[in-house]
N, C-alpha and C positions, 0 to 999 in steps of 0.2 A: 280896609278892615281897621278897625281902630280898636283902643284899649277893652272899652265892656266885651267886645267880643274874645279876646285872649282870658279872660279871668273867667269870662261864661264857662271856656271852655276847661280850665282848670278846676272849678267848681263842681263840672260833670263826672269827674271820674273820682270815683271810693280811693281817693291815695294810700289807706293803712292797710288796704288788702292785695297790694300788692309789693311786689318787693326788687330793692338789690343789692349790691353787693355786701351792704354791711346791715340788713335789716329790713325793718317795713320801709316803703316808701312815702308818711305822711310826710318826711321835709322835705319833699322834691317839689310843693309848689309855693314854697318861700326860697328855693333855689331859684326856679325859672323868674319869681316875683323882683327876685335881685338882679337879673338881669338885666332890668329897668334903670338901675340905681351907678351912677357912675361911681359911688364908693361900697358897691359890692357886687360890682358884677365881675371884680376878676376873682374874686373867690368862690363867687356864685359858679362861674366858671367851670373852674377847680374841682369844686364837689357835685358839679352834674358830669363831669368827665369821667373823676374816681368813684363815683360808685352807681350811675347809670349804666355807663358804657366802662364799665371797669377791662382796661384791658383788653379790649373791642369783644366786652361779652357782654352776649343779648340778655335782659329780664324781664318778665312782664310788667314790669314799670316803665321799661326801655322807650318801648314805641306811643304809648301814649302822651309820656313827658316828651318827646322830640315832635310831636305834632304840638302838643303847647310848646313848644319855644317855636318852631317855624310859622304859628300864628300871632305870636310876638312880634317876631324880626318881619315878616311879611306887616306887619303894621305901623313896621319903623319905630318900636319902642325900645330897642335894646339901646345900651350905652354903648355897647363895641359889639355892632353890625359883624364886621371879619370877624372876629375868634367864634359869632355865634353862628353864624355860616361855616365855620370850619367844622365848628361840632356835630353839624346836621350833616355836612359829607363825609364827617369820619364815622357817623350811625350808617350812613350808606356804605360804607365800604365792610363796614363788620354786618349787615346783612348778604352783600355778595359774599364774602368767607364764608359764613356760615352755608352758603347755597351750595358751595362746591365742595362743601364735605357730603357723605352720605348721612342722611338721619336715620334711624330703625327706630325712636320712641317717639310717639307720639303727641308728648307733650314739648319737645323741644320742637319737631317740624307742625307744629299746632305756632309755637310763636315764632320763627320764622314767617309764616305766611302771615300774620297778624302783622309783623316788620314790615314786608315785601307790601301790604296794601297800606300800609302806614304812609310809607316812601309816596306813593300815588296822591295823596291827602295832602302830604310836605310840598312836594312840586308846585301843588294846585295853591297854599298857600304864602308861599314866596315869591311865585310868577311876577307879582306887580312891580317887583326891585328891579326888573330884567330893564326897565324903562329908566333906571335914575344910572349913576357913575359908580367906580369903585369896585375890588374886590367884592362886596357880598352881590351885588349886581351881576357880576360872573358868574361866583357861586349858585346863585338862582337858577343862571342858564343851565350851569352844570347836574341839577338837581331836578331838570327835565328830562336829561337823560337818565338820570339813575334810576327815576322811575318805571323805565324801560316803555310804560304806555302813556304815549300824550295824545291828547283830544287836537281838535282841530283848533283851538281857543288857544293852546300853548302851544302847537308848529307855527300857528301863524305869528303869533308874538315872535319867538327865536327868529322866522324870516326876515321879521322884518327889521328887526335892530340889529343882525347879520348883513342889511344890506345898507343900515345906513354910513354915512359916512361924515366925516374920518373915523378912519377905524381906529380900535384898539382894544384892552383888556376884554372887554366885555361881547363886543364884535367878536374877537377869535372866541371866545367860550361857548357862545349861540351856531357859530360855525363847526365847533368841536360837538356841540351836543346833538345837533343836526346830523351828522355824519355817524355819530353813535347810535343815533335810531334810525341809520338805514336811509335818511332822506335827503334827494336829490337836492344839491346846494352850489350848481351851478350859474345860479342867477347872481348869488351873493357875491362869485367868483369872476363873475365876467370880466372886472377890467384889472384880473391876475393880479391881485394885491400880495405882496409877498409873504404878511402875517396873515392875514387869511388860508394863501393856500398852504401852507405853514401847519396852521391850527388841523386842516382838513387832514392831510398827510397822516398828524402825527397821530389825529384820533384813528382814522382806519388800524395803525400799527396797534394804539393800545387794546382794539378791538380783535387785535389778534392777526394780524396781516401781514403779511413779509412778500408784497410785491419787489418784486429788486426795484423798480421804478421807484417807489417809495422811499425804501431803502439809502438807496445813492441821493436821493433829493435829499436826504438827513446829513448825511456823511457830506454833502457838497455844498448845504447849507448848517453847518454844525451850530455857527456864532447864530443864527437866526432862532435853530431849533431851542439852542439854550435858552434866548429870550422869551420864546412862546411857550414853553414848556409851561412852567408856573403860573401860567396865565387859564390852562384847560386843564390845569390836572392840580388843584390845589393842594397847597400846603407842601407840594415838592419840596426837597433841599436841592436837588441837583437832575441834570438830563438822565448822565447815565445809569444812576441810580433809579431812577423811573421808569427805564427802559427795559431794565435786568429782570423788575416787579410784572411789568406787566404784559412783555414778552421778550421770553430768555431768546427765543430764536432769532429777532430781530437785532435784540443788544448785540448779542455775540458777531451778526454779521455786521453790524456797523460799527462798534467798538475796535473789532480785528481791523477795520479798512482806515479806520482814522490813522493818518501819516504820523502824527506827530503827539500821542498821547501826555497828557499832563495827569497828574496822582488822581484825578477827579474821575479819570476814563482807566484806567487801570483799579481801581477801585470797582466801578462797574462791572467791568470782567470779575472781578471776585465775585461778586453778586451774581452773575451767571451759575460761576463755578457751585456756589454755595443752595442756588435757588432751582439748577435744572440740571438731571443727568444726563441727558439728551444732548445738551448744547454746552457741557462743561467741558468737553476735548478741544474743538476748537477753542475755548474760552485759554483752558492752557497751555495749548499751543502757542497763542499769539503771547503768553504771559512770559512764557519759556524764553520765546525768541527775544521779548524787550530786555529779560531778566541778562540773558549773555552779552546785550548789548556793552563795548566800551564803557559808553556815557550813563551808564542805567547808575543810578543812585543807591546802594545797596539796599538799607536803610528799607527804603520804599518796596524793593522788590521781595524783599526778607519777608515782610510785611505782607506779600501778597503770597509769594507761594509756601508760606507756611499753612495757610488753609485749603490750601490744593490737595487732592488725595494723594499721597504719599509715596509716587514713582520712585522705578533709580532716576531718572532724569529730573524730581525735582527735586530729591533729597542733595544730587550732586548740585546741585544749581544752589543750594542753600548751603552748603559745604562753603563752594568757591565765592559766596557773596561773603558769607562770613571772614574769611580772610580777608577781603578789602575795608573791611570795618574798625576803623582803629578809635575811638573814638565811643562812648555812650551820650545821650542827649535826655532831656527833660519832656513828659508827655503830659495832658491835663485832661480830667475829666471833672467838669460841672466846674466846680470853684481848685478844685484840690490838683496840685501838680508834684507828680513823683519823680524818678531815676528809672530811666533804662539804659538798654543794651541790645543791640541788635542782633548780636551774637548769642546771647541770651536766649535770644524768640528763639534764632534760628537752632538753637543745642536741644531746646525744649521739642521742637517739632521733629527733628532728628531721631531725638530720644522717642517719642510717640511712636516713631515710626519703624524701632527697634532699630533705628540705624545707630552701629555702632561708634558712630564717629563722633558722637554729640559731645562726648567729655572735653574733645579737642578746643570747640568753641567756648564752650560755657568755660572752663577753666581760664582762656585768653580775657573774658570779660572781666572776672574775679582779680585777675594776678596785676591787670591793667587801668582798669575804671576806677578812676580815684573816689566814685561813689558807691563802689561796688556792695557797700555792707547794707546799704540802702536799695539796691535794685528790685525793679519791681520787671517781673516778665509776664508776658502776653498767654492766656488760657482759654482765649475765646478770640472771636470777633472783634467782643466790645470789652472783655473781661481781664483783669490783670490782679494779678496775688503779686506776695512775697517771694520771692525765689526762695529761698530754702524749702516755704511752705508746699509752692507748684512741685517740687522736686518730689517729698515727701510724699505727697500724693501721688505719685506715678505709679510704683515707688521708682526712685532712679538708686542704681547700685554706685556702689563705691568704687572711685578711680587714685592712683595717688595723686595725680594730677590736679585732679578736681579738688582734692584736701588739702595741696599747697594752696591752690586758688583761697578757698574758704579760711583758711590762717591768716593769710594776707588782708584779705577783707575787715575778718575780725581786727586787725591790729591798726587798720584806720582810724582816725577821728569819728568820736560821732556824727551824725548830722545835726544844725544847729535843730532841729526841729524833731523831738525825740519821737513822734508820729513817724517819722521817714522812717527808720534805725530798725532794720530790719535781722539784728544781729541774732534777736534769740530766734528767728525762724532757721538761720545758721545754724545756730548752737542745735537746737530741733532735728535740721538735717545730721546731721553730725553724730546725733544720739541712735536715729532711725539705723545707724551704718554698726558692725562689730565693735567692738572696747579695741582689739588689738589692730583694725584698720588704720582707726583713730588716735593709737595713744600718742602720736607725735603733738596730737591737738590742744593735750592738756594744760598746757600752761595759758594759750590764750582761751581757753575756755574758763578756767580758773580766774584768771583777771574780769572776767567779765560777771563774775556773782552780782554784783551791785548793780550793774546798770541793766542783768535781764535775769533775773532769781531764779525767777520759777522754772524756764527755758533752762538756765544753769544748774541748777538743782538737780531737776529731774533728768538730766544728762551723766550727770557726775553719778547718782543713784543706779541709774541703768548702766553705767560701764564698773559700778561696785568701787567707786575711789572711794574708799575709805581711809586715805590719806587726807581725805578734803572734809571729813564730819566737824573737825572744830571751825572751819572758816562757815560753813553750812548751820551750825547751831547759831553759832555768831547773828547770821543774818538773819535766822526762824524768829528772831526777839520781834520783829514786826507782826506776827503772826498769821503769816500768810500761810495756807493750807498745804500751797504745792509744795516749798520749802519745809515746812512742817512733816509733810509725808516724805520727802525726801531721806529728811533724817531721820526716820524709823525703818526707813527701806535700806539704810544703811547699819544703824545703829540694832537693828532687831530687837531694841527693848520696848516692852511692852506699853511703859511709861509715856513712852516716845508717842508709840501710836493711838495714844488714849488722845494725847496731846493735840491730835489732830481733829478728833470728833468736839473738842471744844473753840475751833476755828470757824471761821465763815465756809462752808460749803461749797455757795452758790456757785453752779456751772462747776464743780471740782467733784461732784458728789463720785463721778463713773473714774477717775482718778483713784480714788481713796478705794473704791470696788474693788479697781481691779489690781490693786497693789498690797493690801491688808496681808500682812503674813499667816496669824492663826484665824484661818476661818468658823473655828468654832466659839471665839472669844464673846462672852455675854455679853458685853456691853457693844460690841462690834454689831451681832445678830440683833440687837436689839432699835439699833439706827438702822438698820436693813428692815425690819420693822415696820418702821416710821415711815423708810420710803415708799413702801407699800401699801400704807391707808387702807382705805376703805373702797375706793375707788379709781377708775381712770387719773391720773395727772392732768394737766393743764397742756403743759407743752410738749410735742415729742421726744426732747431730751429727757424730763421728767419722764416716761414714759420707759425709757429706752432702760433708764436706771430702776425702774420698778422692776421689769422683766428679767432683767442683771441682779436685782436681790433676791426676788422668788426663784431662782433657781439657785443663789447660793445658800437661801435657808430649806430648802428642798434637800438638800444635798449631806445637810447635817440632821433634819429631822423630818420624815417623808412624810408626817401629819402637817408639814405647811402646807401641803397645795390643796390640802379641804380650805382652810381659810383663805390659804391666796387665788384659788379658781374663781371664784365670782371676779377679782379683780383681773385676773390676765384673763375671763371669757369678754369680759368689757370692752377691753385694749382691742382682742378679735374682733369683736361685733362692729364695734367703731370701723373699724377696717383702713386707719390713718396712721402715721409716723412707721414706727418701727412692725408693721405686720407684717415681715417675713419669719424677723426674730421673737415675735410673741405664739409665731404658728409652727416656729420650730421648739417652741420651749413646751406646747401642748403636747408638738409631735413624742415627744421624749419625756415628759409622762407617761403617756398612752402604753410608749413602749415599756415603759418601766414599770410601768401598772400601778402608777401613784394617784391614777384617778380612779374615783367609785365608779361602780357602770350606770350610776346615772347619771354622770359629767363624763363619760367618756362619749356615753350614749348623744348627748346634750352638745359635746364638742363637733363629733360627728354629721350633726342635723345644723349643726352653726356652718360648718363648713359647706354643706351643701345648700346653705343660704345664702353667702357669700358669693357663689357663683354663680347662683342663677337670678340674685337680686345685687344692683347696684348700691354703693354704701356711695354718697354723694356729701363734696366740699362747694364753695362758692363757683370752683372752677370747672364744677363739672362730675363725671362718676369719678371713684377711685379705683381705676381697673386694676392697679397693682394688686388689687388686694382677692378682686376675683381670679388674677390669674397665679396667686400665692397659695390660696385655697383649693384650684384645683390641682395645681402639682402635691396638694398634702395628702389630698383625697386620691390620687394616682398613688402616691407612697405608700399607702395603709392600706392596697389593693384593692379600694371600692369602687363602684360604677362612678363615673360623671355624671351627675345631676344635669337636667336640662335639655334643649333638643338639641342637633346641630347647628343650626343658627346660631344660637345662644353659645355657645362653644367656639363657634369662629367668631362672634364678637368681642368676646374677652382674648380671643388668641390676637386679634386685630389690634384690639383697643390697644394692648399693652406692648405691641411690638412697633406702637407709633408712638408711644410716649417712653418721650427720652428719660422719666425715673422708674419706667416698669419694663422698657427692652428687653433685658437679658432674660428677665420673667416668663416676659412673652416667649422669646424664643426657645427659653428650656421645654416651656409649655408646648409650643409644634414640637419641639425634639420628641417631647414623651408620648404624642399623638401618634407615631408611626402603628400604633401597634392598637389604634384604635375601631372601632367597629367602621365600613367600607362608608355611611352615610355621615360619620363624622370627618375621617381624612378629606373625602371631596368637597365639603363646607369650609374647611381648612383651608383647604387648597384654593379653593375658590375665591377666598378670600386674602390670602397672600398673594397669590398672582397677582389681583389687582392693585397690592401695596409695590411688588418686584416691576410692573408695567406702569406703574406712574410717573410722571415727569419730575413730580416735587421730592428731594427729599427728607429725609426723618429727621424730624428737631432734634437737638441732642442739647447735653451740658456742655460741652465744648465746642471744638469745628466743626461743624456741620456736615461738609463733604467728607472731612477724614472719617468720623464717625459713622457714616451713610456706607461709604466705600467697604468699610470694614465690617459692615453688619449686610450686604448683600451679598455674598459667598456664600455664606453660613444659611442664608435666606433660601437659594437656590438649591443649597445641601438639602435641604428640611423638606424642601418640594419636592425633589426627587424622593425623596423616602416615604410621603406620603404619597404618589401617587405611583407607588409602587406594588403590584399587587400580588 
């Protein structure tokens, strides 16, 4: 295939009528066109990654910009062969995700199958690389099996460079892809080459396989599987991490057998724990056992079983690591490197898991960690906050122990790097807790006005020191708004608080909302006003502070929600950022009878849109909002709109999305009491969420999270199939 034919085909397709992630897609074929260009093809890169396959999601631009690029690379025009091979396998892997979810509209599983025969097309155009050297050479092979159908023109190509010899990269991949489709590859095998049958092994497992033979052939060849791994499964970073993705059953039984684990394979057991229910007990099992070993490394094991679901057995195990920890170290993410404490994770995960004991560790990292005023603790996986801030967010209660710790901290050296210096998240926790918890706190909190104002300010204001207004005026000559606001939240002169509406705002605006003394003050309702406009906001914080004004000018004069209803019915309709709090600000209206009965009427028939019609972002529906609406619509006593179907997919949708959960589940809660062909749709439909292997994404741990939301899951079933 040569060049005219890659632009023929680029040429064929209406690029402005279709779309992704950030618009039409008319620049995706000066995208693909750069991929030619050795000084734009990594950007070209870049911007066909980010907004073709944003995120491994599919758009109708998706699958025919990836047949022009695999009629590119199949014509050996690209500058970087690998990365543009990697990109065609990772559009294959975000068409199998998408296969293994359920679809019910028919415009998504409409492009799905357009993907799925795209993939067939790609195969057919890459095939000819399977013949030269190199990664994209593999990849080629690899992209015969993804297609799942090959003609007799592409088995017999993979045979035969399967068989040639010396083997290598591209041999095992042709052996792996073979084996993925089912077909006999013992010719290629005959004189037992050990990457060969290597490759063979490992594809069966990815295909789903857990022969013990298999099995133990990993575990007895580990240094081998590692080498081959990356060779049939591109883009890998590691064995066991590959093995966790794409069978939990297999990892867990070979990980647990490996004699002598290194962070690499203990890590993988996480990935069990976090990626399968099914295979997550033995996973902490084995995790349990290395965790108590002498030689176990705290550090590392803290590390592991704090994403584990939340036993006595592993809280204790996170207890007694934490005592051998004396010591914090330094962690890095991308370019940037913070301060930890392992003690830290470990009080964090403690505390999640309402074990009482957490105060004990986290105060030993504070009182000890000569970085402690900088420490950054673990909230996820991949995810690390500020400690005071992680705290804050829990909430975590007040200990004295923990408040000497936080004194101490405070009275450190900064860090040379005022980025690190994580004191006013401190100062933050601190305020979060009583004035008379904390009063032993004040003097280092005091000392610190200068180096975190606004954190100090607003602390000193929320425990009422009025002892501290002239050091606090002193600093407001900057004219920063949180100190600004401080001083009037202290000072209660009016003059004070005028002083603040002539400050910079920005991102302060729900601050100065929620601390204004007279709320009937004209000039005050008049910047509530402003935040109100005409219309929706921009961003969901703007958003959040509109719905926060219209009910405090509500509140003072009940002819604002004539004017302010078209703007909060927007915020609803939209069905994005803050709609639980724009649909409890209608709700109470309603009740209050500050809407006409044609906005009450007109609220009513928005709600019942809501639920039976999706409101959609880049990412997909925004089920939160349909399952917001129908808990409103339960509240105000009216039928549910829609059939039962329709009602188990918003019950579904939003009890697998980790920011609409709780929604979800209040949502089945209030269903119990539903008509007999709604609960059994329900049910029907949770079942198969409680009987699945995978589970539920969350903002945090995964498993703790997961563990924690199926109780309450099996609660809800029981009451809807109760008759």
């Amino acid at each position: 295939m040569n060049s005219v034919h890659w632009r023929t085909h680029l040429a064929e397709v209406n690029w402005p009528t279709l779309e992704h992630a950030y618009g039409d897609a008319s620049d995706v074929p000066g995208w693909i066109e750069g991929l030619a260009g050795t000084e734009t093809v990594e950007e070209s890169l870049h911007e066909l990654w980010a907004a073709v396959l944003h995120q491994g999601t599919l758009y109708d631009s998706t699958p025919p910009a990836m047949t022009s690029i695999a009629s590119l690379l199949g014509a050996r025009q690209t500058a970087d062969a690998e990365s543009t091979a990697w990109l065609l396998l990772m559009f294959a892997d975000a068409v199998h995700d998408y296969e293994q979810v359920e679809v019910d509209d028919a415009e998504t599983a409409t492009l799905v199958r357009s993907a799925r025969d795209s993939l067939i097309a790609i195969a057919a155009l890459v095939r000819p690389l399977i013949a030269d050297d190199g990664p994209e050479a593999a990849a080629a092979a690899l992209l015969q099996a993804a297609a799942r159908k090959a003609d007799s023109a592409a088995l017999d190509t993979l045979a035969a460079r399967a068989s040639a010899r010396p083997t290598g990269q591209v041999e095992q991949a042709c052996v792996a892809a073979l084996t993925t489709l089912g077909v006999e590859v013992s010719a290629a095998l005959a004189d037992g080459d050990p990457g060969l049958v290597m490759a063979a092994t490992l594809a069966r497992i990815a295909a789903g396989g857990t022969e013990t033979t298999d099995l133990d052939a990993v575990v007895a060849g580990w240094e081998l599987a590692v080498e081959v791994t990356p060779r049939i499964a591109f883009g890998v970073g590691n064995l066991p991490e590959w093995l966790s993705a794409v069978n939990p059953a297999a990892s867990a039984h070979v990980l647990a057998a490996l004699p002598t684990p290194d962070e690499t394979t203990i890590a993988g057991l996480v990935d069990v724990v976090t990626e399968s229910r099914s295979n997550a007990p033995a996973a902490v099992r084995r995790l349990l056992a290395l965790a108590a070993l002498p030689e176990a490394t705290p550090e590392v094991m803290i590390a592991a079983l704090r994403q584990c679901p939340a036993t006595p057995e592993v809280c204790d195990l996170l207890v007694a690591l934490a005592e051998r920890v004396t010591a914090g170290g330094t962690s890095a993410i991308g370019s940037s490197t913070f301060d930890t404490d392992a003690r830290a994770d470990s009080a964090l995960a403690l505390l999640r898991a309402g074990d009482g004991r957490w105060a004990r560790p986290m105060a030993q990292a504070l009182l000890t960690n000569p970085a402690a005023r900088g420490l950054m603790v673990a909230t996820s996986a991949s995810g690390r906050s500020a400690l005071g801030y992680a705290l804050v967010r829990e909430p975590a209660p007040s200990a004295t122990m923990l408040i000497a710790g936080i004194r101490q901290a405070l009275r450190q050296q900064p860090p040379a790097d005022p980025s690190r210096d994580g004191a006013g998240h401190l100062v933050e926790l601190l305020a979060s807790w009583p004035a008379e918890a904390t009063a032993g706190a004040l003097p280092e909190v005091r000392e610190l006005l200068a180096v975190a104002p606004k954190q100090v300010a607003d602390a000193l204001a929320t425990w009422g020191d009025t002892a501290s207004v002239d050091r606090i005026r002193e600093a407001s000559v900057t004219g920063d708004a949180t100190v600004l606001l401080a001083l009037a939240r202290l000072t209660k002169d009016p003059d004070d608080f005028h002083r603040v509406l002539g400050a910079d705002l920005t991102y302060r605006e729900s601050e100065v909302l929620a601390h204004w003394a007279d709320r009937t003050d004209p000039r005050f309702l008049d910047w509530c006003r402003s935040l109100v406009g005409e219309k929706p906001a921009t961003s969901d914080y703007q958003r959040a502070n509109q719905l926060t004004s219209l009910r405090i000018l509500a509140a003072v004069d009940s002819g604002e929600t004539a004017t302010g209803w078209p703007v909060l019915r927007s915020i609803i309709d939209a069905g994005r950022g803050p709609i639980e709090e724009a649909i409890g600000l209608a709700l109470d209206w309603r009740a209050q009878q500050l809407l006409s009965p044609e906005a009450r009427t007109d609220f009513e028939a928005l709600l019942a849109d809501l639920v039976v019609t999706d409101r959609k972002n880049f990412n997909g529906p925004l089920v939160k909002a349909s399952a917001a609406a129908a808990i409103a619509i339960l509240d105000v006593g009216l039928p549910l709109p829609g059939t039962p179907a329709r009602i188990a997919k918003v019950v579904a949708g939003a009890v697998t999305d980790r920011w609409a959960r709780d929604l979800g589940l209040r949502l089945a809660e209030r269903l119990a009491a539903a008509p007999a062909t709604v609960r059994r749709a329900v049910a029907k439909k949770l079942h198969s969420l409680l009987d699945r292997d995978e589970r539920f994404d969350s903002t945090g741990d995964i498993a703790v999270e997961d563990e924690r939301a199926l109780p309450r899951l099996r609660q809800i079933l029981q009451n809807l199939e109760t008759e």
